[in-house]
C-alpha positions in Angstrom: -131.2 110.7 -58.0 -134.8 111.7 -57.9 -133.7 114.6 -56.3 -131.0 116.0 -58.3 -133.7 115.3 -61.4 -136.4 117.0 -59.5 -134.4 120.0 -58.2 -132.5 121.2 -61.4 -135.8 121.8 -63.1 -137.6 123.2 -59.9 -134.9 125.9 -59.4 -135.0 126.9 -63.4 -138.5 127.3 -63.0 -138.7 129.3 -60.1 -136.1 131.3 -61.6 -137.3 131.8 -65.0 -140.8 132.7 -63.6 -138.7 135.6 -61.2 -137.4 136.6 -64.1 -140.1 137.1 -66.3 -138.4 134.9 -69.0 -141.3 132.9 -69.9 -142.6 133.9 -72.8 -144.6 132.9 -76.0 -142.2 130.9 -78.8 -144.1 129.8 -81.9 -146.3 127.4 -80.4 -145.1 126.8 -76.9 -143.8 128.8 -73.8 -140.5 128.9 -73.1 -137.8 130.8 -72.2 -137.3 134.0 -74.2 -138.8 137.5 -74.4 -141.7 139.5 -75.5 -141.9 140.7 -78.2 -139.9 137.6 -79.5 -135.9 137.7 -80.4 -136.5 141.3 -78.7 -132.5 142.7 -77.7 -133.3 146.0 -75.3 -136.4 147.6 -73.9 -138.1 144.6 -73.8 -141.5 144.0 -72.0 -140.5 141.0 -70.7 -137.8 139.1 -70.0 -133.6 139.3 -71.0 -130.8 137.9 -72.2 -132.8 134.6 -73.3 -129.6 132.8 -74.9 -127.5 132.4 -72.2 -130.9 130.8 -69.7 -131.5 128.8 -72.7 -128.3 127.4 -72.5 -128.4 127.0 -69.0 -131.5 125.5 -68.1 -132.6 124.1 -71.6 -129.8 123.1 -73.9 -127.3 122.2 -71.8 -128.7 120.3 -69.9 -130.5 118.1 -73.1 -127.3 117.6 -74.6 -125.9 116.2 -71.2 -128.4 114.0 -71.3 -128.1 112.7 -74.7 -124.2 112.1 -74.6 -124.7 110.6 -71.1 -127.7 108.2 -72.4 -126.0 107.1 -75.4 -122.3 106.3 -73.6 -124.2 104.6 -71.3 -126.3 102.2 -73.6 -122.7 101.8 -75.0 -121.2 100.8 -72.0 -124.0 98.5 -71.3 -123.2 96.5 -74.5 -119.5 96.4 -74.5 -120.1 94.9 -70.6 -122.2 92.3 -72.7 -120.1 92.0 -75.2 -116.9 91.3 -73.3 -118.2 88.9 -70.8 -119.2 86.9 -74.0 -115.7 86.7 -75.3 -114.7 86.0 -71.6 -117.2 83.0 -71.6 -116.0 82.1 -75.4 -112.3 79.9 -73.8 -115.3 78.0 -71.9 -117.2 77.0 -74.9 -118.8 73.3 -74.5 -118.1 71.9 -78.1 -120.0 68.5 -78.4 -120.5 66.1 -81.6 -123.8 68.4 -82.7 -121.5 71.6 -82.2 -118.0 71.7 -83.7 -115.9 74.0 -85.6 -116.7 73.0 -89.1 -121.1 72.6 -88.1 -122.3 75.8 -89.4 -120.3 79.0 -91.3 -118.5 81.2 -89.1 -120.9 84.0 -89.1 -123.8 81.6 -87.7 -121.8 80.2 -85.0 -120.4 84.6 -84.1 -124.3 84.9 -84.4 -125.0 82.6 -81.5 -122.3 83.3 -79.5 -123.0 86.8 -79.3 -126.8 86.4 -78.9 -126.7 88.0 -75.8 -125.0 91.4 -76.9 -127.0 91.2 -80.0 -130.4 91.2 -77.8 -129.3 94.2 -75.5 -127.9 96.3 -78.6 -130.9 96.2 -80.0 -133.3 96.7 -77.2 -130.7 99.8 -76.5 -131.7 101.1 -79.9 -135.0 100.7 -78.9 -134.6 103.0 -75.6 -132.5 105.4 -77.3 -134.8 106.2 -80.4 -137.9 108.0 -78.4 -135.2 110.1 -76.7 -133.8 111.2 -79.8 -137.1 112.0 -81.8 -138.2 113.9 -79.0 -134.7 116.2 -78.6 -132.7 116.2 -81.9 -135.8 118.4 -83.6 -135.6 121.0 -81.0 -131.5 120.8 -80.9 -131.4 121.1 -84.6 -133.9 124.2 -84.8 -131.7 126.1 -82.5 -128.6 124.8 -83.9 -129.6 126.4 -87.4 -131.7 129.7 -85.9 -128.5 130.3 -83.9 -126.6 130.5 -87.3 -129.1 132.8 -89.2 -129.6 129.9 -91.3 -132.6 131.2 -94.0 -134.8 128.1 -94.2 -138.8 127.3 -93.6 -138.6 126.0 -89.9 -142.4 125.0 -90.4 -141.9 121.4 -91.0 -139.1 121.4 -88.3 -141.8 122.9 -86.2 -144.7 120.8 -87.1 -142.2 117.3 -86.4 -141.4 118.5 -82.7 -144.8 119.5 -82.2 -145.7 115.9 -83.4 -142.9 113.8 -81.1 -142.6 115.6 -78.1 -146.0 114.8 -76.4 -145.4 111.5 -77.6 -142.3 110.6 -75.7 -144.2 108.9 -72.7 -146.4 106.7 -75.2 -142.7 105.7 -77.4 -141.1 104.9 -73.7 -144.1 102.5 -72.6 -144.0 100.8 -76.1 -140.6 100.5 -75.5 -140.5 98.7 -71.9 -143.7 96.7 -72.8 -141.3 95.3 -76.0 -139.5 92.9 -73.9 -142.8 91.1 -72.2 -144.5 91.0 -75.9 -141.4 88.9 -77.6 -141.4 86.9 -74.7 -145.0 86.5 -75.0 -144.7 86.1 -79.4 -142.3 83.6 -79.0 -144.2 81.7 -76.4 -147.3 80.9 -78.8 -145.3 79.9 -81.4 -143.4 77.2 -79.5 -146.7 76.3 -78.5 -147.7 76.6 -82.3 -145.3 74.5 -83.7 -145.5 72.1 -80.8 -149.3 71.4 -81.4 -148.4 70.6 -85.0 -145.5 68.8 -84.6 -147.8 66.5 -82.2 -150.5 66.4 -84.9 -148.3 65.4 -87.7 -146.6 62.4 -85.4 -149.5 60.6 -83.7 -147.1 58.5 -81.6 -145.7 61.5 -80.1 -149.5 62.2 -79.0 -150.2 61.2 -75.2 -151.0 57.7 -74.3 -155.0 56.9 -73.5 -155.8 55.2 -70.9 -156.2 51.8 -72.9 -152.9 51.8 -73.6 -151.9 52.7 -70.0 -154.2 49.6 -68.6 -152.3 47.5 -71.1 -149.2 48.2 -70.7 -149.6 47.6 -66.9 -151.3 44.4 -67.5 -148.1 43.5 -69.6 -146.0 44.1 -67.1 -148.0 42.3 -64.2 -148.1 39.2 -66.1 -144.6 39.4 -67.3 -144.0 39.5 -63.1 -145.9 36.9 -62.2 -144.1 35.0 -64.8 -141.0 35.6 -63.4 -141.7 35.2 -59.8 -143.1 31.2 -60.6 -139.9 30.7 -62.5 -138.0 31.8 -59.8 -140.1 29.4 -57.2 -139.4 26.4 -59.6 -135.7 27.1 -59.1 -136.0 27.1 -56.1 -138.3 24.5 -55.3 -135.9 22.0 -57.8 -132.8 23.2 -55.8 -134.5 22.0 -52.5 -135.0 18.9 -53.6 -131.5 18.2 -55.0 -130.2 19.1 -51.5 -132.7 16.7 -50.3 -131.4 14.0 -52.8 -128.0 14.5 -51.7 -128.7 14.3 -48.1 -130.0 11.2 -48.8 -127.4 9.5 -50.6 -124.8 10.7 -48.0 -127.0 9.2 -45.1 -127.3 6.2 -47.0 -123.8 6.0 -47.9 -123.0 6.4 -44.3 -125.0 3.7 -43.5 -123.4 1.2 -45.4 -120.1 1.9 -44.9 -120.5 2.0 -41.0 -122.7 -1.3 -41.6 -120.5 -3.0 -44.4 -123.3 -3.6 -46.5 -123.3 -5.1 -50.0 -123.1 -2.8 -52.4 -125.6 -4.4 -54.8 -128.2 -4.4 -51.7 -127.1 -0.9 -51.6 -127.5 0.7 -54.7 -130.9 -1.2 -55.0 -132.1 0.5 -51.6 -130.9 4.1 -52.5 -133.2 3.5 -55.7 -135.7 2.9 -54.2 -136.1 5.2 -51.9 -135.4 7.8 -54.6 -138.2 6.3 -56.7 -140.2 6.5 -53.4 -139.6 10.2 -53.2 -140.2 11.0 -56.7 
């Protein structure tokens, strides 16, 4: 690519410069003859219109219907994989058909397209200032159209040495809205903060406290649990105790009043 770029306009040069075909042009030097619009028995140079054509215009206009299909392109790829993606749609209770009017809800579905139209426009408009004055001014001297080209003149003059400065506004755009639109999520985050002071960050106070809250609401729990416990020992204990003395009466045929007043007392004795 850097090549082909590289190359066309090497091989014109050389070639004009064999030639003798550049030559002064109101302010600039460029391919044509001297004297100027000179048709035989010139000094320098021949035939300018059809190098013009060849190495100039041609090639400019080329370049501008290529450019502009291809930012085209680039959008209707956008575009389409968005309607694509639109039979996926996640619709949840804060999004539904009826949230919004239908030209807010095409807005943010097609927020992607809408992004790279625009920064398209934004590629496209340093190449046009740059080449449409020059195009036009031969498109009207070309026709022997009678007009002042001194403003015509003074506007290309003007644009075309800017066309480097336009194109590194341009590619710096995206990392400035990124950038703009950083700080004021940040903005409206600080305020939002300072307008709800329970959405501020906890202090350390309120840290210690809240851990302190929770260690006593475990230690709590933990002796509640070893009470359970410790009562559910002893009921197994009580039971063993009955059984064993139950045992022991039946095997001894015991009386039962002699009975039950033994088994109290040794539960008393235990309590």
């Amino acid at each position: 690519m850097h090549i082909l770029a590289i190359g066309i306009w090497l091989i014109s040069g050389i070639t004009c410069l064999a030639l003798n075909l550049f030559n002064p042009d109101y302010f600039i030097c460029f391919i044509g003859t001297l004297p100027t619009n000179c048709m035989t028995d010139c000094e320098r140079g021949f035939n300018p219109t059809a190098f013009r054509w060849g190495f100039f215009y041609g090639p400019v206009w080329v370049m501008i219907i290529a450019v502009t299909t291809i930012m085209g392109l680039v959008y209707h790829t956008v575009l389409t994989q968005e309607r694509r993606m639109d039979r996926f749609e996640f619709r949840s209770s804060t999004m539904t058909e009826s949230s919004g009017s239908p030209a807010i809800r095409e807005a943010v579905r097609r927020k992607y397209s809408k992004k790279v139209a625009i920064q398209g426009m934004w590629y496209l408009v340093p190449f046009y200032l740059t080449w449409i004055f020059p195009m036009l001014i031969h498109a009207l001297s070309t026709q022997n159209v009678d007009i002042s080209y001194n403003i015509l003149l003074d506007i290309m003059a003007f644009f075309m040495p800017l066309q480097g400065f336009m194109n590194l506004c341009v590619y710096l755009r995206p990392a400035y809205l990124r950038r703009r639109d950083k700080n004021i999520s940040n903005l409206f985050s600080s305020r939002r903060a300072s307008d709800n002071p329970t959405s501020l960050r906890p202090s350390l106070l309120t840290c210690a406290l809240t851990r302190l809250t929770l260690l006593v609401s475990g230690v709590t729990q933990l002796r509640r649990i070893t009470q359970e416990v410790v009562c559910e020992n002893e009921v197994v204990e009580d039971v063993q105790i009955i059984d064993s003395t139950r045992s022991s009466v039946i095997d001894q045929n015991i009386d039962p009043e002699k009975f039950s007043k033994s088994l109290n007392q040794e539960l008393s004795t235990k309590v």
